[in-house]
C-alpha positions as CSV (number, residue, x, y, z in Angstrom):
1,X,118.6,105.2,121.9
2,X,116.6,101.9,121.0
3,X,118.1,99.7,118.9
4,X,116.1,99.9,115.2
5,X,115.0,97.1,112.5
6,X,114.0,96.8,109.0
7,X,110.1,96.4,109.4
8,X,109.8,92.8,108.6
9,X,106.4,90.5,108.9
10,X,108.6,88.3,106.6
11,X,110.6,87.5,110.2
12,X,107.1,86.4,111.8
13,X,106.6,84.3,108.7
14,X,109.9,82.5,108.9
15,X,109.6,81.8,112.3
16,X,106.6,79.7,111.8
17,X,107.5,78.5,108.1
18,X,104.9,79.9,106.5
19,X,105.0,80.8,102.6
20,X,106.0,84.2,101.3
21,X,103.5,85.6,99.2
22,X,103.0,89.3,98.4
23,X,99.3,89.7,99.3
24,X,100.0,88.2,102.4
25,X,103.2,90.6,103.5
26,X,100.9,93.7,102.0
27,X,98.5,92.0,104.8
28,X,101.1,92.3,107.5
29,X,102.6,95.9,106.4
30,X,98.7,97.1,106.7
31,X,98.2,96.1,110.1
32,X,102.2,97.5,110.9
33,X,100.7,101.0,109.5
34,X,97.7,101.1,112.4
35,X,100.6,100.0,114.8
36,X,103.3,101.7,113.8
37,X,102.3,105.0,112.2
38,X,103.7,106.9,108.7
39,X,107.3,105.4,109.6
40,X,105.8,102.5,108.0
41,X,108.3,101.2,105.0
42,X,106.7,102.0,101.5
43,X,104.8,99.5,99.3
44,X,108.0,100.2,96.7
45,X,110.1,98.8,99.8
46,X,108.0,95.6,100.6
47,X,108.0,94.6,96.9
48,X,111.7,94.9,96.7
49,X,111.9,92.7,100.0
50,X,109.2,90.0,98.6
51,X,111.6,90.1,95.3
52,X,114.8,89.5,97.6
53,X,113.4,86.6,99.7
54,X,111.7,84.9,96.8
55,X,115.5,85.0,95.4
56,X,116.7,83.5,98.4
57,X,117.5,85.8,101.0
58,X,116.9,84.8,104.3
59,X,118.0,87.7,107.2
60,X,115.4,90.3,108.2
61,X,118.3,92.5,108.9
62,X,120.0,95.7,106.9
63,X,123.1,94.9,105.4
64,X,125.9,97.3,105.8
65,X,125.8,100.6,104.1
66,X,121.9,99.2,103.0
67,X,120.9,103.3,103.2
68,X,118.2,104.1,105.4
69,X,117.9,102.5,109.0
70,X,116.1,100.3,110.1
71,X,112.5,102.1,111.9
72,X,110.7,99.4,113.6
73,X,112.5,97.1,116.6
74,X,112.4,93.9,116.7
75,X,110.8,93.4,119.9
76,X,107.4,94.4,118.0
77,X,107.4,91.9,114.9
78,X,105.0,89.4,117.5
79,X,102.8,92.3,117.6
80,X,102.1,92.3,114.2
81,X,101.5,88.9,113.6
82,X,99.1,89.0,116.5
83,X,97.2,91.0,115.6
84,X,96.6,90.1,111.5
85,X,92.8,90.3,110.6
86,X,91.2,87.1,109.8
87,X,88.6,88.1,107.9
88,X,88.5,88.6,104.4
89,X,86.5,92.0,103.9
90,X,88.1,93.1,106.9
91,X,91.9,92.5,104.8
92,X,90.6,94.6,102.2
93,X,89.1,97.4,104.3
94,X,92.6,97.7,105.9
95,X,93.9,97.4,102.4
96,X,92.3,100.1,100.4
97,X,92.8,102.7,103.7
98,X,96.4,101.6,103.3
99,X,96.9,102.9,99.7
100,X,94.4,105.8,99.8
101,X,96.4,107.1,102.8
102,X,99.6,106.5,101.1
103,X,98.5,108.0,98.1
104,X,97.5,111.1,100.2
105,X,100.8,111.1,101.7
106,X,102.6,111.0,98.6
107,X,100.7,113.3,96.3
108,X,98.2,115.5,98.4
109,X,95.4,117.7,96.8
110,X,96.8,116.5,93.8
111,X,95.8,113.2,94.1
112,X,92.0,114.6,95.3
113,X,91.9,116.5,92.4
114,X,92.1,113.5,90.6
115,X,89.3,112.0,92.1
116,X,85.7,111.0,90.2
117,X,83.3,109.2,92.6
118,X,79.9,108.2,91.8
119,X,76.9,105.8,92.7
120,X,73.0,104.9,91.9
121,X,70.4,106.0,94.3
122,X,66.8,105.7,94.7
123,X,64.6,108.8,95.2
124,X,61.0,108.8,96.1
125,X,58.0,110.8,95.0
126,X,57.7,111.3,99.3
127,X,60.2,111.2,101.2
128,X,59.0,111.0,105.0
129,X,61.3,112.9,107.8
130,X,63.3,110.9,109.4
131,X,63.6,110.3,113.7
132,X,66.3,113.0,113.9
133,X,64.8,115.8,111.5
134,X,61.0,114.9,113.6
135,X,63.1,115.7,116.8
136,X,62.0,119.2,118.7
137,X,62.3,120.8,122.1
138,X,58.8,120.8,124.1
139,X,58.6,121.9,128.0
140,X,58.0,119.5,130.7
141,X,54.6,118.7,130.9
142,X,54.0,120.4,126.9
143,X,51.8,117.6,125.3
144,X,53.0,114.8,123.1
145,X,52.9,115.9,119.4
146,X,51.2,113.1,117.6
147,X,52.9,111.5,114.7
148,X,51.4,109.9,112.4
149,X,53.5,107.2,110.8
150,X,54.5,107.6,106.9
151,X,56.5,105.7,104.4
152,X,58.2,106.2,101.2
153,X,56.5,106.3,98.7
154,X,56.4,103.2,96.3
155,X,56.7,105.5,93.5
156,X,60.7,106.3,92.7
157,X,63.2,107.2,90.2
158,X,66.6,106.0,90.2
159,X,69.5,108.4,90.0
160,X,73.0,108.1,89.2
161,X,75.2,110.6,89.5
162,X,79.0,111.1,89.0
163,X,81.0,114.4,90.9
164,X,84.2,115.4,92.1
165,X,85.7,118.1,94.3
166,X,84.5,121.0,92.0
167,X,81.3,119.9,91.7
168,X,78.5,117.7,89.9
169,X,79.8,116.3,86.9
170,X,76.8,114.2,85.9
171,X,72.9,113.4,86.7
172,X,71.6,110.3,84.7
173,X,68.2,109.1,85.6
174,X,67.5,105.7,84.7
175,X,64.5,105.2,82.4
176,X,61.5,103.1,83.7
177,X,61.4,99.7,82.8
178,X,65.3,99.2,82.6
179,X,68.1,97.7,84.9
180,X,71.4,99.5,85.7
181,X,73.5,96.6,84.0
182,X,77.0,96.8,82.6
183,X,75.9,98.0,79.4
184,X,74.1,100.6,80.5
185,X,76.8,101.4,83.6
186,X,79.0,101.8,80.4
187,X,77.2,104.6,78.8
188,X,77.2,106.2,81.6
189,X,80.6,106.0,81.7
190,X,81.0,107.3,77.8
191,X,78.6,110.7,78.9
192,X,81.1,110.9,82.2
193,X,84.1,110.8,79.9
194,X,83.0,113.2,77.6
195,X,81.3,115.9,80.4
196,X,85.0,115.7,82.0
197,X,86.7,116.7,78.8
198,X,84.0,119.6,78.7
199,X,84.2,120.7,82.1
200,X,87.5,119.9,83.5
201,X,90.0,121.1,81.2
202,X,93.5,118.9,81.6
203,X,91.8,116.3,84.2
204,X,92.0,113.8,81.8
205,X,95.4,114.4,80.8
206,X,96.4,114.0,84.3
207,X,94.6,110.8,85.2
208,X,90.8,110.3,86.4
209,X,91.0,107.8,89.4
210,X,87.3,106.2,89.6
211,X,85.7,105.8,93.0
212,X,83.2,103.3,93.1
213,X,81.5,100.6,95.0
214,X,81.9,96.6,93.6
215,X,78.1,96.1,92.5
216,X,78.3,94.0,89.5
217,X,78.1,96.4,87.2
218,X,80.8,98.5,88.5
219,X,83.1,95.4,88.2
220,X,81.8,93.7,85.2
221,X,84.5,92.8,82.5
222,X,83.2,95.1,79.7
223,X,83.5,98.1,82.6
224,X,86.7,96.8,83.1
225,X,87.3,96.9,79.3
226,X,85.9,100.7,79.3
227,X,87.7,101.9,82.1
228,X,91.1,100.3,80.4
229,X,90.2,102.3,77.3
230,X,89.7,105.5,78.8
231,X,92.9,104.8,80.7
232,X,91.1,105.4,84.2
233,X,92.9,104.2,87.2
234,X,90.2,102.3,89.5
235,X,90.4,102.8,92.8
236,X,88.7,100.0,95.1
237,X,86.2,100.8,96.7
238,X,86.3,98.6,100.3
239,X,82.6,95.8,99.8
240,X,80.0,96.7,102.4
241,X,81.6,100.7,103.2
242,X,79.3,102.9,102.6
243,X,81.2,104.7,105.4
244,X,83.6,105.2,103.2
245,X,81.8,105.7,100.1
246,X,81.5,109.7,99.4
247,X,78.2,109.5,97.6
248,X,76.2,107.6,100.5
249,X,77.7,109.8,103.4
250,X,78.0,112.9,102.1
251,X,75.8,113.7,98.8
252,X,73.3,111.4,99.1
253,X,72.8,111.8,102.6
254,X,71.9,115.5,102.2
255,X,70.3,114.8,99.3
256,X,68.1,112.9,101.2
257,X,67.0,115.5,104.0
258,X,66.3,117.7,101.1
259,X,63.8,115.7,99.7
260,X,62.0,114.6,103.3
261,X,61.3,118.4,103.7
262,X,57.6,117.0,103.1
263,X,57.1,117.7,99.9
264,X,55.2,115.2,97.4
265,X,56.3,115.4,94.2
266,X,53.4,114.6,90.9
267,X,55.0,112.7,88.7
268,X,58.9,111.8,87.5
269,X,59.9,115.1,86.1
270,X,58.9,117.2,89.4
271,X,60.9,115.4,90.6
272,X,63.7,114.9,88.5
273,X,63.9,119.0,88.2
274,X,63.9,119.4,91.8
275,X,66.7,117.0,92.1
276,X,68.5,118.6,89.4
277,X,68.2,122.1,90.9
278,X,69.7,121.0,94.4
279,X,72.8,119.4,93.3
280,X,73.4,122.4,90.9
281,X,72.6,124.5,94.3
282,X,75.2,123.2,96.3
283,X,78.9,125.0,96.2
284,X,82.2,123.6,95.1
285,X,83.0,123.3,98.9
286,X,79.9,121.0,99.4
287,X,81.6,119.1,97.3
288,X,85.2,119.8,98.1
289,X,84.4,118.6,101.9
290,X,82.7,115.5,100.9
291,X,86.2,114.3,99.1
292,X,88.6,115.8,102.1
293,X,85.6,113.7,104.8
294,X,87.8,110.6,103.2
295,X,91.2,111.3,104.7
296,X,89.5,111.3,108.1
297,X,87.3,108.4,107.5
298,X,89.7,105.9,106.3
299,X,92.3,107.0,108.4
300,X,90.0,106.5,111.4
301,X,89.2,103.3,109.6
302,X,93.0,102.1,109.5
303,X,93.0,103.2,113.3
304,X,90.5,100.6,114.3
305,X,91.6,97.8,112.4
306,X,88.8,98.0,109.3
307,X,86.0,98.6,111.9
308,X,82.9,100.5,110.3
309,X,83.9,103.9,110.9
310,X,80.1,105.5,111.7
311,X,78.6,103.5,114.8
């Protein structure tokens, strides 16, 4: 049986001197979880050990009757530090699969149920097809169709819309002539709130976790200030992921085949009504599968060291 150690990047960091702080042993434990799997020590755990060396401890090592063994050797501690990510986006990638996986692990559905994830998206009067959907089986020596080429149209509409695993929760389209800035983000916010305490009975109560990207609106101070208000736990999103971002893989992407169907819509409210009328189409396990795609997607994420997870 192989001898077992307390997980501990804090032994790489005494080795070569280096300063304890917590973001960077978080660092360390993230790339331990791709390397070592769910016997990974807790985040509960590594705060406890940041709180015990920053005391003064100095040995790596259980002390007797400690409770649980140790689960990683110490033959592998190199290996960690090896293989730390350099780059910042990259850190928090790594990061937010960490603690979304964790969460997962801890709480399960009920931590999904908990989830509200939203974004802003342009739709066009025309939407063109795109190279997959023009795609079609022809016999050897059939003639070439031809194509001719289109674009979107310059007219458009943005759309924001909020849902969870149940379904949509909100459409807001944004009026011509105005900017999606951090006052208006926060009415959105204010209609999201009050839809949720219509629709989803006790989901407030429990706790809405937000799911959103870090446009500046998103992460503005009065959003902050909103989101502390409503007592909303914010969950951050990873910069430059729309991999991992619900809304742009999932919704929006079939959204968008919807609307590249060929269909040229007159004028804003066409549009708006058609838009309206597919999301209210879809079924709760549209919807449902979009939030379980994450658990997948980030842990595929973790797996490849914060690589982009569709390539």
């Amino acid at each position: 049986m192989r001898r077992r150690a307390q997980l501990s990047t804090v032994q790489t960091l005494a080795d070569n001197r280096k300063i304890f702080t917590f973001e960077t042993l978080r660092m360390y434990l993230v790339v331990a979880l791709s390397v070592y799997g769910p016997n990974i020590m807790s985040k509960q755990m590594v705060r406890r050990w940041y709180r015990q060396f920053s005391e003064g401890r100095q040995s790596v090592h259980d002390e007797e009757c400690s409770g649980r063994p140790s689960l990683i050797n110490d033959d592998r501690v190199e290996l960690v530090g090896a293989e730390k990510p350099d780059n910042r986006t990259q850190n928090a990638t790594l990061g937010a699969a960490l603690t979304f996986l964790q969460r997962y692990h801890d709480d399960g559905d009920e931590f999904l149920d908990r989830i509200v994830t939203g974004d802003e998206t342009w739709i066009s009067h025309f939407t063109p097809e795109n190279k997959q959907q023009s795609m079609h089986w022809r016999h050897r020596g059939s003639p070439v169709r031809t194509k001719f080429k289109q674009t979107l149209s310059v007219r458009k509409v943005m759309c924001t819309v909020f849902w969870d695993r149940k379904g949509i929760l909100l459409i807001d389209f944004l009026p011509r002539g105005e900017t999606v800035n951090a006052d208006r983000y926060c009415e959105t916010l204010r209609k999201l709130r009050r839809v949720i305490q219509n629709k989803r009975r006790g989901m407030l109560t429990a706790g809405v976790v937000l799911l959103h990207d870090n446009a500046r609106p998103h992460t503005a101070r009065r959003t902050a200030a909103i989101l502390t208000e409503f007592g909303w736990e914010l969950f951050d999103q990873p910069p430059y992921s729309p991999d991992l971002a619900p809304s742009d893989f999932h919704v929006f992407l079939h959204l968008k085949k919807f609307l590249s169907s060929g269909e040229r819509f007159g004028n804003d409210e066409e549009l708006k009504t058609s838009v309206i009328r597919w999301f209210h189409s879809q079924a709760a396990e549209f919807y449902d599968r979009g939030i379980q795609k994450l658990i997948p997607r980030y842990d595929k994420c973790l797996n490849s060291d914060g690589g982009y997870v569709e390539k």
